[in-house]
Each structure stands twice: as C-alpha cells, then as structure tokens.
FIVO-135594 format. One record per residue (C-alpha): y, z negated, x. Coordinates in pm, whole numbers, plus 50000, padded with zeros to 5 digits. Layout:
BEGIN
{site {Y, Z, X}}
...
This chain:
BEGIN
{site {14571, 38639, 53546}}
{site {14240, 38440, 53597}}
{site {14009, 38348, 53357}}
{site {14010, 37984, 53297}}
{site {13721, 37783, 53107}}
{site {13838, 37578, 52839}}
{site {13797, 37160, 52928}}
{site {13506, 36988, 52827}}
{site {13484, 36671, 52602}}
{site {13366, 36483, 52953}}
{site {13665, 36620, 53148}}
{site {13917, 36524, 52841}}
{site {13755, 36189, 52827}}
{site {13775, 36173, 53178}}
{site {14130, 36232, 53188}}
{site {14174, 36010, 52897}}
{site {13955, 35728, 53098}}
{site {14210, 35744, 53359}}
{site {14493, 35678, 53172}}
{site {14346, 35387, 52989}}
{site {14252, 35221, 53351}}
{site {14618, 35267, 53438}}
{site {14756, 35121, 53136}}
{site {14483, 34864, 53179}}
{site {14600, 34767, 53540}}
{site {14970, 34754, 53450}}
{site {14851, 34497, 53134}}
{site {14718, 34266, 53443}}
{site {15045, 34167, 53579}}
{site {15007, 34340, 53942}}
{site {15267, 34331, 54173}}
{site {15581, 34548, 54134}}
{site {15593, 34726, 54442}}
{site {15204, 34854, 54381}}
{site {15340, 34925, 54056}}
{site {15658, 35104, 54081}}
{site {15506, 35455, 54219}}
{site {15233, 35455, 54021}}
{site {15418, 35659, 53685}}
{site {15576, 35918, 53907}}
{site {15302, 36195, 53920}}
{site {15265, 36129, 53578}}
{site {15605, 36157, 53471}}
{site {15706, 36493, 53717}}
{site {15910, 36725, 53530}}
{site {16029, 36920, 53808}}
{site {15696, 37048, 53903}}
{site {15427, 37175, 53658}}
{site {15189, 36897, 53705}}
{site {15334, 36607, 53526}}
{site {15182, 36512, 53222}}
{site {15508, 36581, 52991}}
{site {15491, 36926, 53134}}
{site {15155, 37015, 53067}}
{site {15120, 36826, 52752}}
{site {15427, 37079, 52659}}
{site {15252, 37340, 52745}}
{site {14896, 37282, 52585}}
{site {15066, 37208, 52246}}
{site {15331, 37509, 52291}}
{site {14979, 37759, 52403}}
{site {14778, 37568, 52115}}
{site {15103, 37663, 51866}}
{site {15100, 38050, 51959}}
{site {14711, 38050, 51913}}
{site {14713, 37971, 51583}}
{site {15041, 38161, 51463}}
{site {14869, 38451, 51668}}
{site {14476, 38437, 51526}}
{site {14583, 38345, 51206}}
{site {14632, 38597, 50872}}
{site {14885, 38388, 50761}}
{site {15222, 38461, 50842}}
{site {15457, 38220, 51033}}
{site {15641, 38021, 50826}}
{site {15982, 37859, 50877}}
{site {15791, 37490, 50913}}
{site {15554, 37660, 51135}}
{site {15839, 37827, 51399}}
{site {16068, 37499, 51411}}
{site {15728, 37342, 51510}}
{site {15688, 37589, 51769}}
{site {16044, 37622, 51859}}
{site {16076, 37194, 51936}}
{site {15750, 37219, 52139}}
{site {15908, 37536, 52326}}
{site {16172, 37253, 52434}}
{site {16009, 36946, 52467}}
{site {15988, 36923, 52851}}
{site {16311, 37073, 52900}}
{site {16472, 36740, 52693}}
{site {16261, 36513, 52979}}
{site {16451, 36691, 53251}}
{site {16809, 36585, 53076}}
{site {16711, 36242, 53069}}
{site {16584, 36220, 53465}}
C-alpha cells in the first residue's frame, strides 16, 4: 500500500473554502439548471469519491486509530461509535 502524507491545515481549509463558495453560490438564487448538477460529485455514494463516503471513511480510520494506539481498552460506548461509523455510508446508499 502507498504511503500517503497526512493533509495539511491549507489543503483542509482549502477543501473547506470550497464548500463554503458552493453553499455561498446556492444562497445567491442562481438558476436551477446551473444548480441542479452541482451536489452530485458531492453526494456519490456509489463511487469512493463522494464526500459521504470519504467523510465515512476518515471518521471510521480516525475511530480504529485511537481504539488501536490507545492503552485503554475499547469500551462498549467506544465500539457502537465505531460500529455506526462502520455503516454510515452504507445508510446513504438505501436512501438513493
């Protein structure tokens, strides 16, 4: 597997900054058919590039991390943390 670097703050606020502008353009009252495609990279659950996806996944690797580095052992709070995250995009695909 290759080694990845971890994101910096400028690439999180970056990615945050993007966001914003989108939410920020939608606020302005554009026109619906410049609107309508805008949310569907975003929202992709049947690839691993939409943001429910890899939000899952950041906060499901973040999860393991700290039950893994940790001398503390896993509670049951901590697992049924773990567990919903383990889930969470899988519920988005039910919906679509």
């Amino acid at each position: 597997m290759p080694a990845f670097s971890p994101a910096s703050a400028s690439q999180n606020a970056q990615a945050t900054n993007t966001l914003t502008s989108g939410k920020e353009y939608l606020r302005g009252n554009p026109p619906v058919a410049d609107t309508v495609p805008l949310p569907d990279p975003l929202l992709d659950t049947d690839t691993d590039t939409g943001v429910p996806v890899l939000l899952g996944d950041i906060l499901r690797d973040a999860a393991r991390l700290a039950s893994d580095q940790t001398d503390q052992s896993v509670t049951d709070e901590i697992r049924l943390i773990i567990d919903g995250l383990r889930v969470m995009p899988t519920a988005g695909k039910a919906r679509g």
